[in-house]
C-alpha positions as CSV (number, residue, x, y, z in Angstrom):
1,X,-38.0,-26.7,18.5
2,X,-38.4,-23.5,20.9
3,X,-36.8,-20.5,20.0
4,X,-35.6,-19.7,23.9
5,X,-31.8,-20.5,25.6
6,X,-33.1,-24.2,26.2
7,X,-34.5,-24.6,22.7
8,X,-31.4,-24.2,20.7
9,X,-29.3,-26.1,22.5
10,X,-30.3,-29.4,20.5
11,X,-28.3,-27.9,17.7
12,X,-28.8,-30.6,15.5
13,X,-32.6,-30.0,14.9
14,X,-31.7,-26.1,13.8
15,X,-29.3,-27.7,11.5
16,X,-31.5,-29.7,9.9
17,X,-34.0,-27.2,9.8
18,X,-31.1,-24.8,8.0
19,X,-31.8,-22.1,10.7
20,X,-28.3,-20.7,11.2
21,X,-27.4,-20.8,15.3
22,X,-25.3,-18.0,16.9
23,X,-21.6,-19.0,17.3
24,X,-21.6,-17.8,21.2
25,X,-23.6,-18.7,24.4
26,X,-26.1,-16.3,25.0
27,X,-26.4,-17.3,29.0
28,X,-22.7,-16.3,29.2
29,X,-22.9,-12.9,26.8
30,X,-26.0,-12.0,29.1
31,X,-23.8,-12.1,32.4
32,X,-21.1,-10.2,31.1
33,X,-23.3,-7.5,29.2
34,X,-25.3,-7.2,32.9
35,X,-21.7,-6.4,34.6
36,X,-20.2,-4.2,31.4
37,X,-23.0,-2.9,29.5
38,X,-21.9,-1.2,26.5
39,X,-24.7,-0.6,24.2
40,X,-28.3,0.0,24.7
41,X,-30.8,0.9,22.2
42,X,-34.3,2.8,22.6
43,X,-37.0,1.1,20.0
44,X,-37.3,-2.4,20.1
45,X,-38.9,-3.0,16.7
46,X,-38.5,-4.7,14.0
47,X,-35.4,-2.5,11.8
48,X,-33.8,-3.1,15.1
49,X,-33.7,-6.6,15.6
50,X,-33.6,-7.4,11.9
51,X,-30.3,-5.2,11.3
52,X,-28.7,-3.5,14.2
53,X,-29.0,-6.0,17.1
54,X,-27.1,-8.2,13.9
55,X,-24.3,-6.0,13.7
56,X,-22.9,-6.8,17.2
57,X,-24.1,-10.5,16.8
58,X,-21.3,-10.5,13.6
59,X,-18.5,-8.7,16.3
60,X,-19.7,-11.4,18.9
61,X,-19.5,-14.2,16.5
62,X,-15.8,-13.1,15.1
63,X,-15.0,-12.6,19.0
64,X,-14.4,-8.3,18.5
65,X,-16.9,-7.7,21.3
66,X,-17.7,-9.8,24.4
67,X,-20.9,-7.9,25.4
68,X,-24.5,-7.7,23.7
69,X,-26.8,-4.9,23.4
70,X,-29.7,-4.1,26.3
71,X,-33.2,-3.0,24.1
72,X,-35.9,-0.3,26.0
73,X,-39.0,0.1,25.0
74,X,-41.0,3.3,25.5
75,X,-43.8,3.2,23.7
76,X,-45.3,-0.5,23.0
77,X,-45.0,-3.0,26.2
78,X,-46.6,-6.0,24.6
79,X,-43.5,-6.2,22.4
80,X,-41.3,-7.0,25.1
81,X,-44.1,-9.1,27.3
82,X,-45.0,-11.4,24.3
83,X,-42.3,-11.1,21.8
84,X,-39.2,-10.9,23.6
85,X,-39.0,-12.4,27.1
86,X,-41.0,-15.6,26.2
87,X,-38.0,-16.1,23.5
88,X,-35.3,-15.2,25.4
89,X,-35.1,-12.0,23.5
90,X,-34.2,-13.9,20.9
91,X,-35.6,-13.4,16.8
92,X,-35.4,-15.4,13.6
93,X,-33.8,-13.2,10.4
94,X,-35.9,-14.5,7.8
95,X,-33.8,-12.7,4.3
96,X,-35.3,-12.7,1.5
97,X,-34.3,-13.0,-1.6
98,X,-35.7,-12.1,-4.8
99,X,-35.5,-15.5,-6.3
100,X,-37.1,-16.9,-3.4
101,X,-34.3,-18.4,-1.6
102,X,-34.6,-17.6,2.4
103,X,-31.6,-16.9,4.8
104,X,-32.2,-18.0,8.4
105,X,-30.6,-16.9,11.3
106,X,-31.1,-16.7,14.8
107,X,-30.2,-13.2,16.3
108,X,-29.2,-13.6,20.0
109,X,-27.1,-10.8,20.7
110,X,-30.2,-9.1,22.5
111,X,-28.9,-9.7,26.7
112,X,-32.0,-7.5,28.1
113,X,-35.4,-6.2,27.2
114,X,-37.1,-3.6,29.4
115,X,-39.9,-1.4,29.3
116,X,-39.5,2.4,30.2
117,X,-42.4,3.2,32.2
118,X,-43.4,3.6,35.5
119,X,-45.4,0.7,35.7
120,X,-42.2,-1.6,35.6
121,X,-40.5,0.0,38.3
122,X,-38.1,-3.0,38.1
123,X,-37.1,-2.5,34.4
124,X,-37.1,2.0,35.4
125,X,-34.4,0.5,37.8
126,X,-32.5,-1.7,36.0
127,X,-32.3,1.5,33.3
128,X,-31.1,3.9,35.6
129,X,-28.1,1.2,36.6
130,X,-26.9,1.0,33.0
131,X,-26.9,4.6,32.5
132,X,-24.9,5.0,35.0
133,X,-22.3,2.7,34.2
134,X,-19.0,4.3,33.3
135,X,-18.9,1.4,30.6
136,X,-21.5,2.2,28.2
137,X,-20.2,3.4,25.5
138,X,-23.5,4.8,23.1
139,X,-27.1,4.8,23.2
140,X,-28.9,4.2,19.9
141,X,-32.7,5.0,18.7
142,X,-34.9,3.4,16.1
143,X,-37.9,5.8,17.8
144,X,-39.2,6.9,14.2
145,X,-39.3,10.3,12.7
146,X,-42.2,11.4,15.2
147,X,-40.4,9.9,18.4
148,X,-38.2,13.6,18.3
149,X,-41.0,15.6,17.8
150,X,-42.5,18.1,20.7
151,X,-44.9,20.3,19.1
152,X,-47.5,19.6,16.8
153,X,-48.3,21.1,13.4
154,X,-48.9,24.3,14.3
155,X,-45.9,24.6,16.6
156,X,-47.5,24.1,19.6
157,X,-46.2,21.8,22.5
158,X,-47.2,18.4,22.4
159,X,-49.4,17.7,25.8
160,X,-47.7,15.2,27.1
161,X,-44.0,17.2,26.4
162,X,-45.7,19.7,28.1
163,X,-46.5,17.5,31.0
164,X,-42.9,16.7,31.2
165,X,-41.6,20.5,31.3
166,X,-43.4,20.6,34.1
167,X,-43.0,17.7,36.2
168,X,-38.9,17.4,35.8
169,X,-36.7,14.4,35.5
170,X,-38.6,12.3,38.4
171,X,-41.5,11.5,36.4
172,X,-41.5,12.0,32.4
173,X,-43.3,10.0,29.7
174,X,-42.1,11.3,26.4
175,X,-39.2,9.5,25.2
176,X,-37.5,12.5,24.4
177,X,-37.8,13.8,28.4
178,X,-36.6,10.0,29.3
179,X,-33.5,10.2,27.5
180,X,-32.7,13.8,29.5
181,X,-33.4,12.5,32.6
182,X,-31.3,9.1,32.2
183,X,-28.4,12.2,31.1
184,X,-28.7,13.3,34.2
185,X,-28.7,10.8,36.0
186,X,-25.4,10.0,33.8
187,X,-23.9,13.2,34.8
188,X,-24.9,13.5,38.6
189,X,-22.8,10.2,39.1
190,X,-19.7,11.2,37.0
191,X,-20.6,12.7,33.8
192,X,-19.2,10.1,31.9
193,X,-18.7,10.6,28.1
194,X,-21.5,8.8,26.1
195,X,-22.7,8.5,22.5
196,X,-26.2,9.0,21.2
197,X,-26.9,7.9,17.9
198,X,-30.3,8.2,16.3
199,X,-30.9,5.4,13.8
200,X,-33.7,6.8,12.5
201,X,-34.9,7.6,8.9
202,X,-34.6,11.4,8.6
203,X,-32.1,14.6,7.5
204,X,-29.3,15.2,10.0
205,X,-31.4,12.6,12.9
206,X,-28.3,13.8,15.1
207,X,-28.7,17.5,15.2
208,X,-32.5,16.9,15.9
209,X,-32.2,14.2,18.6
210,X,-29.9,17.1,20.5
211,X,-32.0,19.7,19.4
212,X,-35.0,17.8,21.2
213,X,-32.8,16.9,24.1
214,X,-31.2,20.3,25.2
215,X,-35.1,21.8,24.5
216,X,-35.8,19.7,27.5
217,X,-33.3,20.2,29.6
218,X,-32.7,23.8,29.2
219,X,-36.6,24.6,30.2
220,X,-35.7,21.8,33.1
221,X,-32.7,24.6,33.7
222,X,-35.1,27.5,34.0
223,X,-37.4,25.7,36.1
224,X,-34.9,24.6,38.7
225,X,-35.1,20.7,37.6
226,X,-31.2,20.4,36.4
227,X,-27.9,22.8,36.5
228,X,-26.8,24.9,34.5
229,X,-23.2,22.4,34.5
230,X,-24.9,19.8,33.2
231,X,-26.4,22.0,30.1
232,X,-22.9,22.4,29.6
233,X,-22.2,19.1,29.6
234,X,-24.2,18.1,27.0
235,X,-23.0,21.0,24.8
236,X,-19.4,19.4,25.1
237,X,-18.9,17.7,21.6
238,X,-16.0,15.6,24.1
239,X,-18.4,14.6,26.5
240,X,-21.8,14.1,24.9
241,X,-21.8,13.7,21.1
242,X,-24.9,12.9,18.5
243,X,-23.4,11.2,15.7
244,X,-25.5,11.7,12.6
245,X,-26.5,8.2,10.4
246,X,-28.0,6.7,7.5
247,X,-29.8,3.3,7.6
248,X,-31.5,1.8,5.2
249,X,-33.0,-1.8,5.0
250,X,-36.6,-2.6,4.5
251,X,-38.3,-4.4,7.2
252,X,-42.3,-4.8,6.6
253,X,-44.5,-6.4,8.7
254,X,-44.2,-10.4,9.5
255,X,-45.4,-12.6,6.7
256,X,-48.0,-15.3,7.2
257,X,-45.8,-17.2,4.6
258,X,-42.9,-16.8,6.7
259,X,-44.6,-18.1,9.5
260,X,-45.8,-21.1,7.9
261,X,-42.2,-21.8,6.3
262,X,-40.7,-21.7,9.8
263,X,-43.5,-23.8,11.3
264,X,-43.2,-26.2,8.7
265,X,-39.6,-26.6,9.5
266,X,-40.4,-27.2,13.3
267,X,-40.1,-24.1,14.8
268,X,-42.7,-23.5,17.3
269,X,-44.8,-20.4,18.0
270,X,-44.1,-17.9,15.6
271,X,-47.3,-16.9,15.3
272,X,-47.1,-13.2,14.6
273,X,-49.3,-10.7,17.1
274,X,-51.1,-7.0,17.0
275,X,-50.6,-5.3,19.7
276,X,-53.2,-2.8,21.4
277,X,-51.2,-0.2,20.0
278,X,-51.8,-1.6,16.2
279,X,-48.0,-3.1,16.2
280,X,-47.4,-5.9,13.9
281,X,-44.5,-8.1,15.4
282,X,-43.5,-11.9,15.2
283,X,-41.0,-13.5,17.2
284,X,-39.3,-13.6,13.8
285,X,-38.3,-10.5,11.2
286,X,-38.7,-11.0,7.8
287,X,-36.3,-8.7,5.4
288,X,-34.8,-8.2,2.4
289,X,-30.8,-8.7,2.2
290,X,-29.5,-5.5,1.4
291,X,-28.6,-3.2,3.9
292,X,-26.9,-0.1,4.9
293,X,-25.8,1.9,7.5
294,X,-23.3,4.8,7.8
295,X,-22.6,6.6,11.0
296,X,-20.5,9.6,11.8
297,X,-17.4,8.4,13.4
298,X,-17.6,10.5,17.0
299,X,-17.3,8.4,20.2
300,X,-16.2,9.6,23.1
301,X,-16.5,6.6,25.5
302,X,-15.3,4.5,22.2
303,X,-17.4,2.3,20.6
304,X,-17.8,-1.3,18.6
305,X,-15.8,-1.9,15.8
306,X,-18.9,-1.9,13.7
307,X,-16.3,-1.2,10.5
308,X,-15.7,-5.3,10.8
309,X,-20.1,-5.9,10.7
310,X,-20.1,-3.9,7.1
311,X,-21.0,-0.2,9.2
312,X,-19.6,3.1,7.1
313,X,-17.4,5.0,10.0
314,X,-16.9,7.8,8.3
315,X,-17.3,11.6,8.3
316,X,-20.6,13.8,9.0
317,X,-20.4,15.3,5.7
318,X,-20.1,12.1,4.0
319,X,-23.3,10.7,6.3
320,X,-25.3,13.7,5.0
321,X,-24.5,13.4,1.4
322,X,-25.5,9.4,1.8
323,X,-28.7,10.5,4.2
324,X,-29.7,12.7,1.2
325,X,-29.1,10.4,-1.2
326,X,-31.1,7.8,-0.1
327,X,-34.3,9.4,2.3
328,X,-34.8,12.4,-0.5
329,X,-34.2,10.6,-3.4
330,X,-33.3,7.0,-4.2
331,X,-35.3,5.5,-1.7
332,X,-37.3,6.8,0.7
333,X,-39.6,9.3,-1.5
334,X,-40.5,6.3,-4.1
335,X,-42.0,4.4,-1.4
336,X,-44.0,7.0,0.0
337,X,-44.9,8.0,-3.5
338,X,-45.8,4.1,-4.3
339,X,-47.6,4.3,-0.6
340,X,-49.9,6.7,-1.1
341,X,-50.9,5.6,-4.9
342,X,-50.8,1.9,-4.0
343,X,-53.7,2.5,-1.4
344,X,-55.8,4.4,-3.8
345,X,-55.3,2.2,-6.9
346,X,-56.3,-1.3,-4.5
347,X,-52.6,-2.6,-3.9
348,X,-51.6,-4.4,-1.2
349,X,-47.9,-5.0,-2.1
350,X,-45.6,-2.7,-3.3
351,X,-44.1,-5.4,-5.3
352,X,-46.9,-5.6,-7.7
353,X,-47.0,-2.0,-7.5
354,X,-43.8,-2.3,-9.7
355,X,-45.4,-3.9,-12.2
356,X,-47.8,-0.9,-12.9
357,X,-46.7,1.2,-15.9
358,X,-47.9,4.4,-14.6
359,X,-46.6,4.2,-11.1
360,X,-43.3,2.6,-12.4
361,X,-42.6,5.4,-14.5
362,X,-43.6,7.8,-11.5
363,X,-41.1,6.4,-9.7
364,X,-38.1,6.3,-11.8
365,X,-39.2,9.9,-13.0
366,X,-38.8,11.1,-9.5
367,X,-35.7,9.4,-8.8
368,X,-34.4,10.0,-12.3
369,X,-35.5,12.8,-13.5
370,X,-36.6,14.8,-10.9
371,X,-34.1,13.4,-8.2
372,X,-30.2,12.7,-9.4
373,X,-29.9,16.2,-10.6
374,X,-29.4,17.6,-7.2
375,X,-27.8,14.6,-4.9
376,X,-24.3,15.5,-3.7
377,X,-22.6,11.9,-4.0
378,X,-21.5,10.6,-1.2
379,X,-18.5,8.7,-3.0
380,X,-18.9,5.5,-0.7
381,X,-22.3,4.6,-2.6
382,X,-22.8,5.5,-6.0
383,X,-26.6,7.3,-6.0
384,X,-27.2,5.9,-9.5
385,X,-26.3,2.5,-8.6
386,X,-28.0,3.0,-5.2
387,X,-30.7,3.5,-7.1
388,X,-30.9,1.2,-9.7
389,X,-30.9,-1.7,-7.1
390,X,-33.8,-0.1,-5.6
391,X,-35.9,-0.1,-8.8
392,X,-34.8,-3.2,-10.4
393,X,-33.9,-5.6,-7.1
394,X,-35.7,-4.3,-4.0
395,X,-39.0,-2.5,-4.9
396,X,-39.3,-5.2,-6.8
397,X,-39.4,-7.9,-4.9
398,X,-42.0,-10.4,-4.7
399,X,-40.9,-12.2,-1.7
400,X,-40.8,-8.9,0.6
401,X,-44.5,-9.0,1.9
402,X,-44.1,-5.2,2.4
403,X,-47.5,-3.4,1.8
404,X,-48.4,0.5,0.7
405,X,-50.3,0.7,3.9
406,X,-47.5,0.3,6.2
407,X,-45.4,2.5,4.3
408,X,-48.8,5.4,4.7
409,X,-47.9,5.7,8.3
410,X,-46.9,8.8,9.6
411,X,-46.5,10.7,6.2
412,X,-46.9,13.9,7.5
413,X,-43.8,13.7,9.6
414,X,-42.0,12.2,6.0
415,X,-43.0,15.0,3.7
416,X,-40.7,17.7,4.9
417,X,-37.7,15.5,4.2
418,X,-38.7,12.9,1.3
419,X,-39.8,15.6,-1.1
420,X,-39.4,19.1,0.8
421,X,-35.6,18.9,0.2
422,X,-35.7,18.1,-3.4
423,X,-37.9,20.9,-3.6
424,X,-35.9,23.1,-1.8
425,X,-32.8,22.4,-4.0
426,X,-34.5,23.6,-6.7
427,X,-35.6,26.3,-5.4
428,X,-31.7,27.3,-4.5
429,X,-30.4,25.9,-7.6
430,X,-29.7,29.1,-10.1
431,X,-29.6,26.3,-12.8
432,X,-33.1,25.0,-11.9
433,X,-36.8,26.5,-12.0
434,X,-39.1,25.5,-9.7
435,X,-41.7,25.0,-12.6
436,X,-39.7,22.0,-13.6
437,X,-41.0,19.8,-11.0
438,X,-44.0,17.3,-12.0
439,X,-44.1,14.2,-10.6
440,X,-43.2,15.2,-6.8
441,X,-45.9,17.9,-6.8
442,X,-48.2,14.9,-8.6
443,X,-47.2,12.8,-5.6
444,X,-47.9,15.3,-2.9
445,X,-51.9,15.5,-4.8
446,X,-52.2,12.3,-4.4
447,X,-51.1,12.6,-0.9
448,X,-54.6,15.1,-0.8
449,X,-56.8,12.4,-2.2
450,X,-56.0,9.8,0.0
451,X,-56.7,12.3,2.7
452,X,-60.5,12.2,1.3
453,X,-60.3,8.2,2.7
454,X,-62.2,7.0,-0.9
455,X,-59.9,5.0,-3.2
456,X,-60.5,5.6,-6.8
457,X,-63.1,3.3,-7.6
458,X,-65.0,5.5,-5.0
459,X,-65.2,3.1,-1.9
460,X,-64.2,4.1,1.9
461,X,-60.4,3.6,2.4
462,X,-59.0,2.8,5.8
463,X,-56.2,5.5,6.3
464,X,-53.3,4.2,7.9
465,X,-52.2,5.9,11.2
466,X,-50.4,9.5,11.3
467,X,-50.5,12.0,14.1
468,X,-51.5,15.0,12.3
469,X,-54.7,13.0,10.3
470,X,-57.2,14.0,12.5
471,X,-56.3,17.4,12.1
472,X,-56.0,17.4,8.3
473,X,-58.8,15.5,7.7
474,X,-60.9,17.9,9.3
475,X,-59.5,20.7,7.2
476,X,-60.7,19.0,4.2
477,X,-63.8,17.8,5.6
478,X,-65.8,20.0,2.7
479,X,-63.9,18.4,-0.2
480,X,-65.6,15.8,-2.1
481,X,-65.5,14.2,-5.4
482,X,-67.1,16.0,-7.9
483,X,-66.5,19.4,-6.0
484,X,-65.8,22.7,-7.5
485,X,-62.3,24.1,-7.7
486,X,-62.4,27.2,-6.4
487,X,-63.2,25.0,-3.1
488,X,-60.0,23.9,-2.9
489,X,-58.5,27.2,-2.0
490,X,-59.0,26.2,1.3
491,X,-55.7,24.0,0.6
492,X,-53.4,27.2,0.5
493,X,-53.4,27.2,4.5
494,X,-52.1,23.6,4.4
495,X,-49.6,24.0,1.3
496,X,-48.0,27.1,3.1
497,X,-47.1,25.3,6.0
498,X,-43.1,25.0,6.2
499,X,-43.2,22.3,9.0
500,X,-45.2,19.6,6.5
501,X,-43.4,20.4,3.6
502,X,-40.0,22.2,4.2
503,X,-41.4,25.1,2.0
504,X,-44.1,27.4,1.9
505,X,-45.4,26.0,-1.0
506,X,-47.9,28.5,-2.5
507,X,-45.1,31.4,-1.5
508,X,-42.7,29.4,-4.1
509,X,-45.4,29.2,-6.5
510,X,-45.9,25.0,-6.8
511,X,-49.4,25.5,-4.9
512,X,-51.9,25.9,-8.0
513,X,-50.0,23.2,-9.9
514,X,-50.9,20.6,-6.9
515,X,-54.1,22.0,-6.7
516,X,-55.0,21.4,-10.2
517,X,-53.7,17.9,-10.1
518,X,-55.5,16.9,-7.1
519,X,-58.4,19.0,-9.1
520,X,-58.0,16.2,-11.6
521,X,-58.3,13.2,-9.2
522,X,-61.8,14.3,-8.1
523,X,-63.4,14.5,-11.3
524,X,-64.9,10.7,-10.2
525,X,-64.5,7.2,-10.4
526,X,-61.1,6.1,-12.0
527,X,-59.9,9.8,-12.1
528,X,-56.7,9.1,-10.2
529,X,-55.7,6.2,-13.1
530,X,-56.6,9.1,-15.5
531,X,-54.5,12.0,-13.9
532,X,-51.8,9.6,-13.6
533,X,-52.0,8.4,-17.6
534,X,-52.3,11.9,-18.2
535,X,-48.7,13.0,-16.8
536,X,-47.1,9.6,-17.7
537,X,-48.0,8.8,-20.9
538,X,-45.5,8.9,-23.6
539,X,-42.4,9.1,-21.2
């Protein structure tokens, strides 16, 4: 049993294996997708094959679409090499459940897998063809919250965008710069309307996938690169639109368990890899069942009827509230909250995580307490049902190999967003004090201590990878266990900083209470447990 075009076709052994087979032939979905392409989608990783590349295999299999969806890769090539092409860019959806139970599907909706650099001058090819096909009707991005950034802490350019500026739409490696020069190439043969739809996991992913976009071009502008028309052009809301969206399904890395299941079963090579470039990937996704994805109904080529795949089409205001519900409070803050103690306290699941008194109560006092009082409700999801399921089904659950050192990556791009907005609401909220806030100023000391790479029993910690941890580790270089307190002013320069966190922090006056708490955690051995008991005992 191959997972590839030739190995499903003995349906009877999938059967028997209970490995659901799509209800459509891929060969013939391929041809037409390669005449009419429709949908292509930048980020070839695991949310996306495990959730959206799902959504148009449900409209294929009810017979609302007859076209699949192209994936481009920018940023990791071994994905596509050894994952996708020897599979026929095909993936098993391992769900699971929290009782144990395992849905399995095989996704097939996936026609084309290229990667975006000049060193496949094919697959460059074959990407300028699609964008300039009248047909396609959006172009989505699972690029993660650093994909739209172009300058670094401090505000300055990232080298590489830099590069870019400089070189023009002929030879650009940012992703951000390829997306403006495939525009272009979209408006020099037509400017036909298109769609861009970030997928990603941060507030109003729209506005700052065109804000990154039009930064580009318009320097591209200056410098002679592009015209002035086609600046214009992506300004029209009836030409180029950026719906806003909220997605949520957890997707951790590929379970050895999961591979042994589907091995056992007769499935062959799904052995999971690491890339060079430290992705974990398996020619299957393992996942929990829930999902959710709302998108702001604004597409001016048309679009999917994702409505009939369980999508929320609805309006940007109701997107936001639902974006904010779920990235700065009911989800997305616990389990960076959960991340950064898990790793410090030994954990290696964030399952068992939940079984901790202290950092369940930290949780459902930041989502509780700290949270609820200042999420807008969406009125499509209830935010204290939302929630619930999050802390009594998902977090929860033991058969979702998802670890605290996955969910470390990148949380210096995730700060701003997962706590900076709950601390900005207070901050604007006449019936609020700033003061009130414990347990996300607790988190964001933690954040500090794992920064110090020693776990609380005092042993070197692997930190996981984040683009600004060289920088801040070097700023608190001098910091050590045991230090003195006044040598944590230094922190001031890094809790003023309104790009991490969303606030100046020490200008709103939460500074010294995080400074003490992270104080707390340095005392020794065992002084994070301690600091913790210390806020959560008794609640």
């Amino acid at each position: 049993m191959k997972l590839n075009y030739q190995g499903i076709q003995d349906k009877m052994a999938w059967k028997a294996a209970n490995i659901t087979l799509p209800a459509f032939d891929w060969k013939q979905i391929s041809e037409k997708t390669k005449k009419n392409p429709i949908w292509l989608h930048f980020g070839a990783g695991n949310i996306f094959r495990g959730f959206i590349a799902r959504l148009q295999q449900r409209l294929l299999e009810q017979g609302l679409v007859k076209e699949g969806i192209i994936a481009a890769e920018t940023f990791d090539f071994e994905i596509i090499d050894k994952i996708y092409k020897p599979y026929s860019n095909m993936a098993i959806m391992a769900g699971l459940k929290p009782n144990g139970e395992i849905e399995k599907e095989i996704v097939a909706s996936i026609t084309e897998a290229l990667c975006v650099n000049p060193l496949y001058p094919d697959d460059m090819a074959r990407l300028k063809e699609i964008i300039r096909e009248k047909s396609l009707q959006l172009i989505s991005f699972t690029i993660t919250e650093k994909g739209y950034a172009l300058t670094d802490i401090e505000g300055n350019d990232i080298p590489v965008v830099r590069s870019d500026m400089e070189k023009g739409p002929s030879d650009c490696s940012h992703i951000i710069s390829i997306i403006t020069a495939c525009l272009w190439e979209r408006y020099l043969v037509g400017a036909y309307p298109i769609a861009l739809v970030s997928m990603d996991n941060c507030s109003h992913n729209g506005e700052k996938l065109s804000a990154s976009i039009l930064t580009v071009a318009e320097i591209w502008q200056k410098k002679g690169f592009v015209s002035i028309n086609f600046i214009k052009w992506l300004k029209n809301k009836e030409k180029v639109s950026f719906p806003w969206s909220m997605i949520d399904k957890i997707t951790p890395r590929p379970s050895k368990k999961t591979e042994e299941l589907l091995t056992a079963a007769g499935v062959e090579d799904m052995s999971p890899i690491v890339t060079k470039k430290n992705t974990y990937i398996a020619p299957f996704v393992n996942t929990e069942i829930p999902q959710y994805l709302v998108i702001e109904d604004n597409f001016p080529n048309g679009r999917p009827p994702l409505e009939q795949a369980g999508v929320y089409m609805t309006t940007r205001d109701i997107v936001n509230a639902a974006e904010r519900m779920k990235v700065t409070t009911c989800l997305n803050p616990l389990h960076t909250t959960l991340a950064i103690f898990g790793c410090l306290l030994g954990y290696h699941s964030i399952a068992e995580e939940m079984n901790d008194p202290q950092l369940r109560k930290l949780v459902e006092q930041i989502g509780y307490k700290e949270g609820l009082p200042v999420v807008t409700d969406p009125g499509i999801l209830s935010p204290k049902q939302f929630l619930r399921e999050v802390l009594m089904e998902r977090l929860p659950n033991p058969f979702l190999p998802d670890t605290p050192q996955r969910i470390a990556t990148d949380t210096s791009q995730k700060l701003a967003i997962r706590f900076g907005e709950t601390i900005k609401a207070y901050k604007n909220n006449i019936e609020l004090q700033i003061g009130q806030l414990t347990f996300i100023p607790l988190t964001i000391a933690g954040w500090f201590r794992y920064l110090i790479g020693i776990d609380d029993n005092g042993n070197q910690m692997p930190l996981s990878p984040d683009p600004m941890l060289e920088q801040l580790t070097a700023q608190l270089s001098n910091i050590t266990l045991g230090c003195q307190e006044e040598e944590l002013k230094i922190l001031d320069n890094i809790l003023s900083n309104v790009s991490l966190f969303g606030s100046d922090l020490v200008a709103i006056g939460l500074a010294d209470k995080i400074k003490k708490m992270f104080y707390s955690m340095l005392k020794g051995d065992g002084a994070v447990r301690e600091t913790l008991k210390e806020h959560l005992t008794g609640i």
